[in-house]
N, C-alpha and C positions, 0 to 999 in steps of 0.2 A: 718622745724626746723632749729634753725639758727645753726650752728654746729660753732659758735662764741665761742672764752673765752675772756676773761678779757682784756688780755693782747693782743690778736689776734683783736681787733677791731681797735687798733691802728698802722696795720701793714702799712696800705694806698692800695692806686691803685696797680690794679696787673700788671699795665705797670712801665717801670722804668726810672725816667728823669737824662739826660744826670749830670753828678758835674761839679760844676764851676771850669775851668781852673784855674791855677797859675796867676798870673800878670807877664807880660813877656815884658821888655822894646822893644819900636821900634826896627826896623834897622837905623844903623849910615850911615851917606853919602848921603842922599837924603831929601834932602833942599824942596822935595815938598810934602811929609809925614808929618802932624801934628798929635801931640800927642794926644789922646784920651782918658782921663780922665774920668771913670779909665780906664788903658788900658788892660782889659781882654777880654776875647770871649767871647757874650753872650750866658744864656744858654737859652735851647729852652722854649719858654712860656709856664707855668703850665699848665696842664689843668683845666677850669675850675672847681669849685664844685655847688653844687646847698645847698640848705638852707631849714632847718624848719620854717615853717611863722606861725604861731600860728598853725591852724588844717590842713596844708599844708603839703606837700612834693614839691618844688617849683624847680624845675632845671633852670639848668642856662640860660635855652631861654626861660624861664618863662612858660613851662608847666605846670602845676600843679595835684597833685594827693591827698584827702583826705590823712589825718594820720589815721593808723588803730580804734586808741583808746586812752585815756587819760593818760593809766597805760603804753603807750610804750612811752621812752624814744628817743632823736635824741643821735644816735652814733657818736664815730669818723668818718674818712674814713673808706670806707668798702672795703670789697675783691669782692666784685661783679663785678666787670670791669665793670661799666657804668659810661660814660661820662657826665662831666655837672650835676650827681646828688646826691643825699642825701638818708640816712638810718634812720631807727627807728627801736628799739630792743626792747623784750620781754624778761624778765628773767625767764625763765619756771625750770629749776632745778639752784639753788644758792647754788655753792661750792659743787656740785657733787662727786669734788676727794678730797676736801680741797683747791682746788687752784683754779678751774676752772669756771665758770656760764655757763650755755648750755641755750637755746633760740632761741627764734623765731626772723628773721630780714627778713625787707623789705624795699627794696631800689627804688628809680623814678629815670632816669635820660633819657638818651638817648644810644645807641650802639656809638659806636667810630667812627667818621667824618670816618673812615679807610673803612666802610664797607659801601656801595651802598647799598640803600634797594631799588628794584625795586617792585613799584606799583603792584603786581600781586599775585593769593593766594600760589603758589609756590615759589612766589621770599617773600612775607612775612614768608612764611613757615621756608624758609632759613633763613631771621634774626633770627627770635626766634629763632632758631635752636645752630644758633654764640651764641647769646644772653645767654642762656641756658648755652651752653657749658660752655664759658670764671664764669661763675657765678659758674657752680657746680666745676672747676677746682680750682678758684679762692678758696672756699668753703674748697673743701676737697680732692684738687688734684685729680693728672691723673687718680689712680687707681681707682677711684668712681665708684662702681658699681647698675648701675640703671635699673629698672624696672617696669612692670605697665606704659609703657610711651600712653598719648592720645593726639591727635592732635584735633583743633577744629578753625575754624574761628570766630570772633568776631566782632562787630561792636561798637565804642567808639566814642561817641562828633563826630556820626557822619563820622567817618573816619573808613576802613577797617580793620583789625588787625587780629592775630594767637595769638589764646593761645596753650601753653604746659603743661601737669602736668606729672608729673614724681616721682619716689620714688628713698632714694639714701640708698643704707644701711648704718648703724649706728651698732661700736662697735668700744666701749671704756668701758676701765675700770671705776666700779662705776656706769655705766648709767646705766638706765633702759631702754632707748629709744633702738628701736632696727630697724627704720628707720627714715627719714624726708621725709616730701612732697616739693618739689619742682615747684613753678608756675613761668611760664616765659608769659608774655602778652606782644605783640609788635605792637602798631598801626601808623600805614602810616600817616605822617605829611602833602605830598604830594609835598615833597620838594627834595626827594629824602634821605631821614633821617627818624629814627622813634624814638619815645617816649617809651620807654622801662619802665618796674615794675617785678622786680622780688621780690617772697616771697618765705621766707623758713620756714616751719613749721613743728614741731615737731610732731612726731608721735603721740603723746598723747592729742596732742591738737587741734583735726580736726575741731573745731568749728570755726579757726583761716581761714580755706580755705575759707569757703564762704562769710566771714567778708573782704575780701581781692578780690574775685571776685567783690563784692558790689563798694568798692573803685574804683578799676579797673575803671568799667563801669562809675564813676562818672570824671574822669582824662579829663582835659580840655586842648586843643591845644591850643597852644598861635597864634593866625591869624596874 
């Protein structure tokens, strides 16, 4: 369940990029200093995003992952901390408190260049695991309390991968939902990197897990 609102879809990445410095003139007295126009410090380069292509979730290295369905929409930036890619949202409760939309969101990209994924069912086990976390943190912060967790190896386009599914509880005013499924799928690129798809689905709407497995299994590595 995407435990998204309205307003919360536009928060961005849950990493934070450096603000551009002031404009600060050279130093005087040294004749072999040329002026750099303009002369600020640059800031560090974005990270990539990845894009909806028609029935695509397409990340930035051009892996690609089916979109779940017609009726889900492409979000802003999402809170899932994955790099390089893109989300699509379900509106399953509209205006719950009067202010909010609760929903289902699934996002493609990759884990963060930051983390090694090593080729092995223990060292994928680990990304998912990053993967997971940084997503239900991102989600619904630290104090998230989860349950029901299963591990399982998977095989994608031919490459090795870990699935995760997890339950996270769920309570808010007005909701009826009273937890989300959480799937984390992480497959081996074999570059030392993996392709990441995380889904969040609302309690109420389990039909959404295996519509999302399905996809999963169809996610193409870009060679």
């Amino acid at each position: 369940m995407a435990a998204l609102t309205a307003t919360a879809l536009c928060i961005g990445w849950i990493w934070t990029r450096a603000d551009a410095v002031s404009p600060a003139a050279l130093p005087s007295g040294n004749p072999g200093l040329r002026t750099v126009d303009p002369s600020v410090k640059p800031t560090p380069t974005p990270a990539p995003q990845g894009k909806v292509l028609g029935t695509l979730l397409v990340a930035a290295n051009k892996d690609s992952m089916p979109i779940m369905g017609s009726a889900w929409s492409e979000t802003g930036a999402s809170r899932i901390g994955l790099y390089g890619g893109a989300a699509i949202w379900l509106t399953v409760h509209e205006n719950y408190n009067s202010d909010s939309d609760w929903g289902n969101v699934v996002a493609f990209g990759q884990l963060t260049p930051t983390v090694k994924v090593t080729s092995t069912p223990a060292g994928l086990k680990s990304a998912a695991t990053q993967a997971g976390s940084r997503a239900i943190i991102g989600l619904y912060g630290e104090g998230a309390k989860i349950s029901a967790t299963t591990h399982k190896a998977i095989t994608v386009d031919g490459h090795p991968g870990h699935e995760i599914t997890t339950r996270v509880a769920v309570s808010a005013p007005k909701l009826t939902e009273t937890f989300s499924t959480v799937l984390i799928a992480v497959v081996d690129r074999g570059d030392g990197t993996a392709a990441v798809s995380i889904g969040d689905i609302a309690g109420s709407t389990p039909t959404w897990i295996q519509v999302w497995r399905t996809k999963v299994s169809q996610i193409k590595i870009n060679r």
